[in-house]
N, C-alpha and C positions, 0 to 999 in steps of 0.2 A: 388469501392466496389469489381472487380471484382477481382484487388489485393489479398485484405483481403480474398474473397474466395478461390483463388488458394493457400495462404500460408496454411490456414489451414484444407485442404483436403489435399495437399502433404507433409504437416508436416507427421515423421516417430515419433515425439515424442510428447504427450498429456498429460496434467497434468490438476486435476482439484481439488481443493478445497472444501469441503464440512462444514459442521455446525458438529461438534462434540456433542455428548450429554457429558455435564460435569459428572466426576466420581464421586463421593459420596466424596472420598478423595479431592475435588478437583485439582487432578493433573491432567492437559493437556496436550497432547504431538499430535507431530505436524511432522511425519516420511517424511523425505526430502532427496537424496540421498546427500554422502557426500560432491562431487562437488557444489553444490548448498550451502550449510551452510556457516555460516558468523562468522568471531570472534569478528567481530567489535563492541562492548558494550558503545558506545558513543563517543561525541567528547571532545578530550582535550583541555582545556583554560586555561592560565594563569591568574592568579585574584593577585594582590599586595596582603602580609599580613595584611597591615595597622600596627592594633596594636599591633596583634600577634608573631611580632616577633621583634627585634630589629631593625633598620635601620640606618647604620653606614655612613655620606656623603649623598650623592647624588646616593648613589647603590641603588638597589630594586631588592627585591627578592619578586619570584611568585613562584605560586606551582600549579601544573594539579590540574584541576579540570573537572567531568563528568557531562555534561548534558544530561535531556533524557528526553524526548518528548514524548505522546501518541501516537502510531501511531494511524491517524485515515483518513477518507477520508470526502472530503462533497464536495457539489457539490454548494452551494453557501457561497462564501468565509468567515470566520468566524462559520459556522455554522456546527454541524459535523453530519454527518448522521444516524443513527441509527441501523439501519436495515444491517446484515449481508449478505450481496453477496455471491453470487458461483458465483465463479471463475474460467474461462478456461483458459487453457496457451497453446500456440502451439508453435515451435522452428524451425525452417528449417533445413533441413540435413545438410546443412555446418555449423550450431550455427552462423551466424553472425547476424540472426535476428528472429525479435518474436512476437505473440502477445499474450496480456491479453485480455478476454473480463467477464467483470463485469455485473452478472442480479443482479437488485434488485425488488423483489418481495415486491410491497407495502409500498415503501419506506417513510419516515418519512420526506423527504424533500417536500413532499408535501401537508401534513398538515400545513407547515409555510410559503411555499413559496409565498402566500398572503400576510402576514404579510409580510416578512422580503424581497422579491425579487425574481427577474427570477433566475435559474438555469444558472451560469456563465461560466460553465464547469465540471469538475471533477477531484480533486485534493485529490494527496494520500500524507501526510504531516507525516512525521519522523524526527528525531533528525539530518541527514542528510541533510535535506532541503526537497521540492516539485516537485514531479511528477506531471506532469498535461496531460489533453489533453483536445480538444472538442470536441471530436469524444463521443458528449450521444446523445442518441435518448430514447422521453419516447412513450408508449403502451399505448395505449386506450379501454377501455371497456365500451361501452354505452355511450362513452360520458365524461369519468372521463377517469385520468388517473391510472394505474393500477401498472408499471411496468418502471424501466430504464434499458438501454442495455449500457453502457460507453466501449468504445476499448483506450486501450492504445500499441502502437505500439514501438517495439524496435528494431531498426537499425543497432545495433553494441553490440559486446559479452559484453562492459563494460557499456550499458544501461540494458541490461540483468541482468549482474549481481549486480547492484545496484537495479532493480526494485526487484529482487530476496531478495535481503538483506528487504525494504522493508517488501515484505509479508510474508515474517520469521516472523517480528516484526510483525503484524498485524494478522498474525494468532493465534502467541501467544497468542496476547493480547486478543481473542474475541472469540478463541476454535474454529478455523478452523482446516481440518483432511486434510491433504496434501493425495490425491489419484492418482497413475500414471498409466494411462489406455493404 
């Protein structure tokens, strides 16, 4: 713990995410300095034409195709969370390391977690694959739960900028306001 405290009181750079109020237009926008921005718009696979196109021997021909994934995050596998986080991001003066730390205010995974299971971790899922960590802790009030606190920890510039890419997608998707304090 005492780690996580020192990164981010000596972090010189703070970033935090907020809940946007959606515009009337519905256009959201999500201001991220440009180092941070991703071009990445999915992954390419190759799928056989089948019928679609002729198939001369024993050649095959494929063609790109995009997948894309909701980003979304849940804490017990399969099930996706509901409830919008604020997010804090701290960075260390050299950039080689970082951390997220996720509240969620009244979270939804705890009206099912009777039903469906314990809280397995916290898992941020996009068209790239799965971010995970165990580092949640939940908050009590009276007796109930109220509150989850999830840290995700980043080691190196190129877990940064992958969890980066990420919350790009995620904020998009759910009208998060990218704020740099």
């Amino acid at each position: 713990m005492a780690t996580l405290r020192s990164l981010a009181l000596a972090s010189p750079v703070s970033y935090c995410w907020q809940q946007q109020p959606r515009s009337l237009s519905g256009i959201v926008t999500w201001a991220v300095p440009g180092s941070a921005r991703s071009a990445f718009n999915g992954r390419s696979i190759h799928l056989p034409h089948g019928r679609l196109a002729p198939v001369r021997g024993n050649s095959q021909i494929s063609v790109p195709a995009t997948m894309m994934v909701k980003p979304t995050i849940q804490f017990i596998q399969g099930t996706d969370e509901l409830t919008i986080p604020d997010v804090r991001l701290t960075k260390s003066r050299d950039g080689t390391n970082g951390m997220a730390i996720f509240t969620f205010d009244e979270p939804s995974v705890f009206d099912s977690s009777g039903e469906i299971g314990d809280i397995t971790g916290f898992y941020m899922i996009d068209e790239e694959g799965v971010l995970q960590s165990v580092d949640v802790s939940a908050k009590f009030v009276n007796g109930k739960p109220s509150r989850i606190e999830a840290k995700y920890i980043m080691r190196s510039p190129r877990e940064w900028d992958r969890f980066m890419r990420f919350m790009e997608r995620y904020a998009n998707q759910n009208g998060l306001q990218f704020v740099k304090k």
